[in-house]
C-alpha positions as CSV (number, residue, x, y, z in Angstrom):
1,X,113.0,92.5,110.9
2,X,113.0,92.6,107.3
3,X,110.2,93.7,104.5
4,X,109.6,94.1,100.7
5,X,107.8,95.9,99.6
6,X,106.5,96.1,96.5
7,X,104.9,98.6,94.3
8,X,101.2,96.7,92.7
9,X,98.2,97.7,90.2
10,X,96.8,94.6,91.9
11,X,97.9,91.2,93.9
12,X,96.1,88.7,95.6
13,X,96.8,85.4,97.8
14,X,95.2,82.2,98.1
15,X,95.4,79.4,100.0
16,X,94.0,76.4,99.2
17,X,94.0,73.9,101.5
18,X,91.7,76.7,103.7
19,X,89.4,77.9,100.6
20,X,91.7,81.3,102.0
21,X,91.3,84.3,98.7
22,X,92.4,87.9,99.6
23,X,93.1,90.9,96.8
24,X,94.0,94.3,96.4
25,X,94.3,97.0,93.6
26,X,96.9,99.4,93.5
27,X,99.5,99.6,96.5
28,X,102.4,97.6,98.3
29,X,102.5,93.9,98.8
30,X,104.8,93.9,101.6
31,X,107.0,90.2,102.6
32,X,107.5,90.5,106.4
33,X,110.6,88.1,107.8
34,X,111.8,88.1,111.3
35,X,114.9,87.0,113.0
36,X,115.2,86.6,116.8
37,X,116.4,89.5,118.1
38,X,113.5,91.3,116.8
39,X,111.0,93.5,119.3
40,X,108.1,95.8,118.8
41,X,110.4,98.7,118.4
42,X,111.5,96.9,115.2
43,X,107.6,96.7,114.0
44,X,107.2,100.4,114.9
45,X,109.7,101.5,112.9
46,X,109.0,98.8,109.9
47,X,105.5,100.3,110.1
48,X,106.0,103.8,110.1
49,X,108.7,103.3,107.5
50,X,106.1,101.6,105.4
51,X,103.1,103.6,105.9
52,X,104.9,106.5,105.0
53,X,107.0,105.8,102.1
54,X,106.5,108.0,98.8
55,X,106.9,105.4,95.8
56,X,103.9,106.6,93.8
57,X,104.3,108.9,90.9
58,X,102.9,112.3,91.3
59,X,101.4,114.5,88.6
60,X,105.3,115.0,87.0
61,X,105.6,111.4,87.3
62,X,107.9,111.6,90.2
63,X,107.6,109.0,93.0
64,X,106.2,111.5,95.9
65,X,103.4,110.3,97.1
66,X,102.2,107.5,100.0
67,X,99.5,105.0,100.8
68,X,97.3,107.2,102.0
69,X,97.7,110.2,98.8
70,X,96.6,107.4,96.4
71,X,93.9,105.6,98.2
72,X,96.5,102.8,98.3
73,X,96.2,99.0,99.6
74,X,98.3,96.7,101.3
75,X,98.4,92.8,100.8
76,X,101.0,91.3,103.7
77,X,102.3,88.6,103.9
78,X,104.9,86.6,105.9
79,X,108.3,85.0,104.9
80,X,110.6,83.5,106.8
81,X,112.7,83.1,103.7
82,X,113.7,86.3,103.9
83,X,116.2,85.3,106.3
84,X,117.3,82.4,104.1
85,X,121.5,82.7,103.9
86,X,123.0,80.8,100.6
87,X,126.5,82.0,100.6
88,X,127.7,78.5,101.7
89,X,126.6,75.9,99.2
90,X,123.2,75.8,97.3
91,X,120.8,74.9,100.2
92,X,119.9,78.4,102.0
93,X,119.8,78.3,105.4
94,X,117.2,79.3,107.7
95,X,118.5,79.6,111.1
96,X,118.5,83.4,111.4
97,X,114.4,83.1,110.7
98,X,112.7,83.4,114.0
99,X,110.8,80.1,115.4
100,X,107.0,80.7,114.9
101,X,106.0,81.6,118.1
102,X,108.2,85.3,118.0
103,X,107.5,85.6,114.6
104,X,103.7,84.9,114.9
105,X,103.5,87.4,117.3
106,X,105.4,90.0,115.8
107,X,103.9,89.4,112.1
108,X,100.5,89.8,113.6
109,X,101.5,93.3,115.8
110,X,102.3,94.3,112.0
111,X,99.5,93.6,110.6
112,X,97.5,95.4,113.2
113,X,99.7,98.8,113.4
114,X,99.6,98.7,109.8
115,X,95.8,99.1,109.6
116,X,96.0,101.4,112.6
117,X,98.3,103.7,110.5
118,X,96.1,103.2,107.4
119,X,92.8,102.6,107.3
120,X,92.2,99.0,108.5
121,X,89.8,97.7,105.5
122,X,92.9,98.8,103.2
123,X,95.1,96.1,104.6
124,X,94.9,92.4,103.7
125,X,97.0,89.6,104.9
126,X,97.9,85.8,103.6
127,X,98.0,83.2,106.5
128,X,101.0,82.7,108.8
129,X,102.8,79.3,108.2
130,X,100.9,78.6,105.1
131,X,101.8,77.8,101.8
132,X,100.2,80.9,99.9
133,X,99.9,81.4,96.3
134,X,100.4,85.0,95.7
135,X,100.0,86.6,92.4
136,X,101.9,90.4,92.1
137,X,101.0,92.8,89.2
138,X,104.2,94.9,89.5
139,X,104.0,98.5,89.1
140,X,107.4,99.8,87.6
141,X,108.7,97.4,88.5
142,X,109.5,99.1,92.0
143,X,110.8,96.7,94.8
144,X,111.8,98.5,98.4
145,X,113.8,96.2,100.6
146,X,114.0,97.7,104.4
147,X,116.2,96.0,107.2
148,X,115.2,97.4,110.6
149,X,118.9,96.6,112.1
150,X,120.3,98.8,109.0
C-alpha cells in the first residue's frame, strides 16, 4: 500500500456526476493506492504512520508537530495510479493496482482507522472509483510519499 501525503492550508474534492463537494482547511490530503498483496496490517501501519507524522512547523518553524497539535484535517482520497509503472514505453501500466473489490475494502478500513485515530469529523474522503476533481493549496510545498512494503 502506498500514500501521499500532502501538507494543505486547504483542499477540497468534487464530483460531479453525484453533486459529491467535500473540503478541509489546514492538514494532509492523503492519495491511498493499493496493490494486491496488501492486508490490514499494511492499513495499520499506513495509518499510524500518518496520524502521527510531525510535518507542521512548530513555534521555531521546525516541522515537529502532528494532526492532532494543529487541529489538523485530512481529505483522502483513492488512487490506483499510484501503482501506474512507465519505465517501458509512455503508456503506464496498471497491473500492480489492486482490482476494486481489495482495494474498496482496504481504502475504506483506511478511512475508518483514520477517523478512529483522529477525530472522525476531521477526516473527509472523495468517492472510490470516481473521477474526482481535487483542488490542493500546498503548504511548503511538503509532499510525504510512504510505501508500506519499504
Amino acid at each position: 500500500m502506498k500514500v501521499v501525503i500532502q501538507r494543505v492550508g486547504q483542499a477540497s474534492v468534487s464530483v460531479e456526476t453525484e453533486k459529491y463537494f467535500q473540503a478541509i482547511g489546514r492538514g494532509f490530503v492523503i492519495f491511498v493506492g493499493v496493490t494486491h498483496s496488501d492486508t490490514e496490517k499494511d492499513v495499520d501501519f499506513l495509518v499510524k504512520k500518518c496520524s502521527q507524522l510531525r510535518i507542521f512547523g512548530d513555534l521555531n518553524g521546525k516541522m515537529n508537530l502532528s494532526l492532532s497539535e494543529v487541529d489538523g484535517e485530512v481529505l483522502i482520497i483513492s488512487q490506483f495510479t499510484l501503482y501506474g509503472d512507465a519505465r517501458k514505453g509512455n503508456r503506464p501500466n496498471y497491473t500492480e493496482s489492486a482490482k476494486p473489490e481489495l482495494a474498496f475494502d482496504l481504502y475504506k478500513s483506511f478511512v475508518g482507522k483514520m477517523k478512529r485515530s483522529i477525530t472522525p469529523e476531521r477526516v473527509k474522503e472523495g468517492m472510490f472509483g470516481e473521477m474526482m476533481k481535487v483542488k490542493i493549496c500546498n503548504d511548503g510545498p511538503v509532499t510525504i510519499i510512504i510505501d508500506s512494503k519499504q
